[in-house]
C-alpha positions in Angstrom: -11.4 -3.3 -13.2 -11.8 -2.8 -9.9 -15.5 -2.5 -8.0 -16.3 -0.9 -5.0 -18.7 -1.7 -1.9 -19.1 -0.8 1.7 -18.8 -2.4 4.7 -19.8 -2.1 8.1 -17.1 -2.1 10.9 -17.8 -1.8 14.8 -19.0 1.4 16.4 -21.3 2.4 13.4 -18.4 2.9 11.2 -18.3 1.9 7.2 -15.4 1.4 5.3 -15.3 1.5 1.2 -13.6 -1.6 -0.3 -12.9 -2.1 -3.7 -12.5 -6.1 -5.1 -11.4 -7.4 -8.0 -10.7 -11.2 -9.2 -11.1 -14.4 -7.8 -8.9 -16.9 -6.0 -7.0 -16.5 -2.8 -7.2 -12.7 -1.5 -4.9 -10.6 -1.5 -5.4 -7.4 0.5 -3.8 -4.4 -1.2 -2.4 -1.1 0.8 -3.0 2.1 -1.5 -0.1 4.7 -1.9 -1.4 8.6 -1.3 -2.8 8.7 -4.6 -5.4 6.8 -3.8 -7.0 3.6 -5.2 -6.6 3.3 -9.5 -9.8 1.1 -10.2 -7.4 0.5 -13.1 -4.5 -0.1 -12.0 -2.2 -2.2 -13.7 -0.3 -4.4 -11.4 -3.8 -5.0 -9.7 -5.9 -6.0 -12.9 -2.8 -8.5 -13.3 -3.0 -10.3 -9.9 -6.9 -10.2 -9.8 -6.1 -12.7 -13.0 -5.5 -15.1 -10.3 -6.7 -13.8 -6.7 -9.2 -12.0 -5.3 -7.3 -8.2 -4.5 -9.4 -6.5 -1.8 -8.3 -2.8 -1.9 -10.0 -0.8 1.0 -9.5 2.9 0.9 -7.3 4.2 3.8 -9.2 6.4 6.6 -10.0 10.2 5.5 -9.7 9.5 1.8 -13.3 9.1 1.7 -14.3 11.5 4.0 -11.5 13.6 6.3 -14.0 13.4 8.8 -13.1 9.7 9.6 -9.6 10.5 11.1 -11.0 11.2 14.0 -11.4 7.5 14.8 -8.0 7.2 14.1 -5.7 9.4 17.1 -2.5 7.4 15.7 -0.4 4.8 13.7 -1.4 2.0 16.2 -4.7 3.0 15.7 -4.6 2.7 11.7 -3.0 -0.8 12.4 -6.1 -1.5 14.8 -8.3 -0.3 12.0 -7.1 -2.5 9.4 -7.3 -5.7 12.0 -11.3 -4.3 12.3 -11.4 -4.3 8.5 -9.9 -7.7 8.3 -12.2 -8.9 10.6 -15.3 -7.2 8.9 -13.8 -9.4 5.7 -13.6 -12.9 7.4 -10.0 -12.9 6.5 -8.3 -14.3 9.1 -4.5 -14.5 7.1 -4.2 -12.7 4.0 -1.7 -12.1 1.4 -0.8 -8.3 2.2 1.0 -5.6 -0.4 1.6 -2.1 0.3 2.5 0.6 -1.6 4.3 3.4 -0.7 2.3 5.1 2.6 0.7 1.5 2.2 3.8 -0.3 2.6 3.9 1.6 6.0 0.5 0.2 7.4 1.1 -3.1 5.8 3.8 -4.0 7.9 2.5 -1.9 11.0 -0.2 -4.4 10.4 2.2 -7.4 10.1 3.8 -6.1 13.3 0.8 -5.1 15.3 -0.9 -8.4 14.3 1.4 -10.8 12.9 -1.4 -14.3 12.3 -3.1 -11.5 10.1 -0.6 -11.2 7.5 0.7 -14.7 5.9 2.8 -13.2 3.1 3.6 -9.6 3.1 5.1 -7.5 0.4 6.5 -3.8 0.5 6.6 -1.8 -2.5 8.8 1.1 -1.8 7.8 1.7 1.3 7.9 4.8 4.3 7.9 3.9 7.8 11.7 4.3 8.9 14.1 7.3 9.0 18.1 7.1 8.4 19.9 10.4 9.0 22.7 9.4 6.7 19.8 9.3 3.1 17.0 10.7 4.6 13.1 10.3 2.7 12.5 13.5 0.9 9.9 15.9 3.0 7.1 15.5 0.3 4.9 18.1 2.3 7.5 20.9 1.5 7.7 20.1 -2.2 5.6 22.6 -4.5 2.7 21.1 -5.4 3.6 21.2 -9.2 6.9 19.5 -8.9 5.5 16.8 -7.0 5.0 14.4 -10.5 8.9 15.0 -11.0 9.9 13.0 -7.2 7.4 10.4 -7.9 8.2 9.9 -11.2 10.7 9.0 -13.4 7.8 9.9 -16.5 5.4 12.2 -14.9 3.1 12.2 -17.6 2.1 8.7 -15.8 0.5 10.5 -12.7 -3.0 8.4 -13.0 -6.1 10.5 -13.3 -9.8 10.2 -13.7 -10.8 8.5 -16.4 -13.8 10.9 -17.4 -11.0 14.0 -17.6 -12.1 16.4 -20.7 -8.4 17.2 -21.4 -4.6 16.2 -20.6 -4.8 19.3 -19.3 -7.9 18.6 -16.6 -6.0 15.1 -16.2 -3.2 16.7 -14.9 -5.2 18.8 -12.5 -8.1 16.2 -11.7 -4.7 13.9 -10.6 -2.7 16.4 -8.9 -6.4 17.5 -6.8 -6.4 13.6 -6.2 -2.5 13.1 -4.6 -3.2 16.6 -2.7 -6.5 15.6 -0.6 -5.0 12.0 0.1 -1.5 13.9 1.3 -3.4 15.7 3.5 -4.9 12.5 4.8 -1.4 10.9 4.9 0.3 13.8 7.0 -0.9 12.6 10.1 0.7 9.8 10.1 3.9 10.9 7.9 4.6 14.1 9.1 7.4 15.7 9.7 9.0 12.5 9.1 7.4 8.8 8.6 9.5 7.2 11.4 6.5 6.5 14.5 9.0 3.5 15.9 8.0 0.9 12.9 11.9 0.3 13.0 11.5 -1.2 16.9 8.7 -3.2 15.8 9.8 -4.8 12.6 11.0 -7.8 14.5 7.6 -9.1 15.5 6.6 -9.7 11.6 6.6 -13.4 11.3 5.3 -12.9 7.7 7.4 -14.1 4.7 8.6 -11.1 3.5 9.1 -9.5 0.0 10.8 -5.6 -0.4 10.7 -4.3 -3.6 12.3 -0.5 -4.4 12.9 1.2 -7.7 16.8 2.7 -7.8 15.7 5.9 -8.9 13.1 6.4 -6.3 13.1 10.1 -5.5 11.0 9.8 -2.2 12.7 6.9 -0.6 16.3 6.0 -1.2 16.0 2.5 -2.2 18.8 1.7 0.4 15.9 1.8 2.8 15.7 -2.0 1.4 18.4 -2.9 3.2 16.9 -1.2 6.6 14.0 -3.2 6.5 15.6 -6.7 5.5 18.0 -6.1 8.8 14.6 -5.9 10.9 12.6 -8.4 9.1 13.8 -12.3 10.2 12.9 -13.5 6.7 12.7 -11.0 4.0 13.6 -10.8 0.5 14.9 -7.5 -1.8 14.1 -6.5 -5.4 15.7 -3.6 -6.6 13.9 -3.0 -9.7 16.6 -0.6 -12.7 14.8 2.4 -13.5 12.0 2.5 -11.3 10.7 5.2 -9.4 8.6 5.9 -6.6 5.6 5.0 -8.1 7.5 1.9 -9.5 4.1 -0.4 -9.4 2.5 2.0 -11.8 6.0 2.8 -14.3 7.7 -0.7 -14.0 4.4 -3.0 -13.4 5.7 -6.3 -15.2 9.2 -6.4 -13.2 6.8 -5.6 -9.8 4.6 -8.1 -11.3 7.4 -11.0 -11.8 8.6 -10.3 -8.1 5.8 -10.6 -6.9 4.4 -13.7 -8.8 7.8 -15.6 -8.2 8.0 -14.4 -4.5 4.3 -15.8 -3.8 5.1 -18.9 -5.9 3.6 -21.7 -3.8 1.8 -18.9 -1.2 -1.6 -18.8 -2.7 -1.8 -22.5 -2.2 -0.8 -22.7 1.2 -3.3 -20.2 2.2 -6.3 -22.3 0.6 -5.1 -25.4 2.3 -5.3 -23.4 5.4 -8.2 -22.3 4.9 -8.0 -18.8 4.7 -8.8 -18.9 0.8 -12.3 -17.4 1.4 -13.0 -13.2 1.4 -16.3 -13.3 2.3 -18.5 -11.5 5.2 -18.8 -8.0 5.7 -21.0 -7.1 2.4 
């Protein structure tokens, strides 16, 4: 399970970080639900790396998007929190609104980000199967685009009831929407599509086919912008594919970063320390 712990960034900021594992790091991108300190495909790679998790700005505390005016910003943030972490290259994953800053990140910074992997992620806009305006959707039917089984939706572990579970994890995906929208809305495309040629990162994309958010053809978009970059289309999985299909995630993942984890620790970049 995963742990969490502050650290201290420049300018008298904090950020909350949550670790889990040990071995080469792998820094992990949270979706707009929010970090799962039980997350499935994350209890699986902390078997054999270190998964540093930090929570995206105004998830904590809304407060802390002020520091952040824009989408260069966030990228800029994510280089401080890198920094704060000693982590010179990492192993990056994204989820979802994760995916998004994880290859902003790539592309902002490109010696940050060693391998980088995209799990359906927003960030580009195609007029011909456009990404589902999630901030129009009523709030109950929200569980039926991101999921193929909605009764998945993650929730507190301490909920009394299904009932408060449902509510406790639909609270949850609400506040950190309203943390995403700045950066997503009206649509996700703030010109990642002109930048995705500076990621140097080995890349790995990974959509589900029934993904109700993002048309998993949006694969395709960023493999043509990405000069080495792989694509997973994963039968059956959704939107929240990490959570509903973990073990097909999992195998991409593991056979895409075959040989990456000891590259890293022969470069050096093996250690996540600093920042505590």
């Amino acid at each position: 399970m995963l742990t969490s712990d502050a650290i201290e960034l420049s300018k008298g900021r904090t950020q909350i970080v949550y670790r889990a594992g040990d071995g080469p790091p792998i820094v992990w991108l949270h979706a707009a639900d929010g970090i799962n300190p039980e997350h499935p495909l994350l209890a699986e790679l902390a078997g054999s790396h270190t998964v540093i998790a930090p929570l995206a700005p105004g998830f904590n505390d809304l407060s802390e998007l002020d520091e952040v005016q824009d989408i260069h910003e966030l990228a800029m943030h994510y280089d401080d929190v890198m920094e704060a972490l000693g982590l010179e290259e990492a192993i990056v994953l994204g989820h979802s609104f994760g995916g998004m800053i994880a290859a902003e990140l790539a592309a902002h910074y490109p010696k940050r980000v060693g391998q980088l992997v995209l799990i359906a992620p927003v960030g580009l806009w195609n007029d011909d199967y456009p990404v589902i305006d999630v901030f129009a959707v009523p709030l109950t039917e929200l569980p039926k685009v991101l999921f193929a089984d909605p009764s998945l939706m993650s929730a507190p572990p301490d909920a009394s009831s299904r009932e408060d579970a449902d509510i406790e994890a639909l609270v949850t995906l609400v506040r950190g929407m309203t943390s995403v929208a700045k950066f997503m809305w009206p649509i996700p495309d703030r010109g990642l599509a002109r930048r995705l040629d500076r990621i140097s990162a080995r890349t790995l994309v990974v959509f589900g086919d029934a993904d109700g958010l993002v048309p998993a053809r949006y694969a395709d978009d960023f493999a043509a912008g990405i000069r080495d970059c792989t694509t997973v289309i994963i039968a059956g999985g959704s939107h929240m594919v990490p959570l509903e299909r973990s073990e097909e995630v999992l195998a991409a993942v593991e056979g895409f970063l075959d040989g990456a984890s000891a590259d890293l620790e022969r470069s050096g970049a093996g250690a996540a320390g600093g920042g505590r």
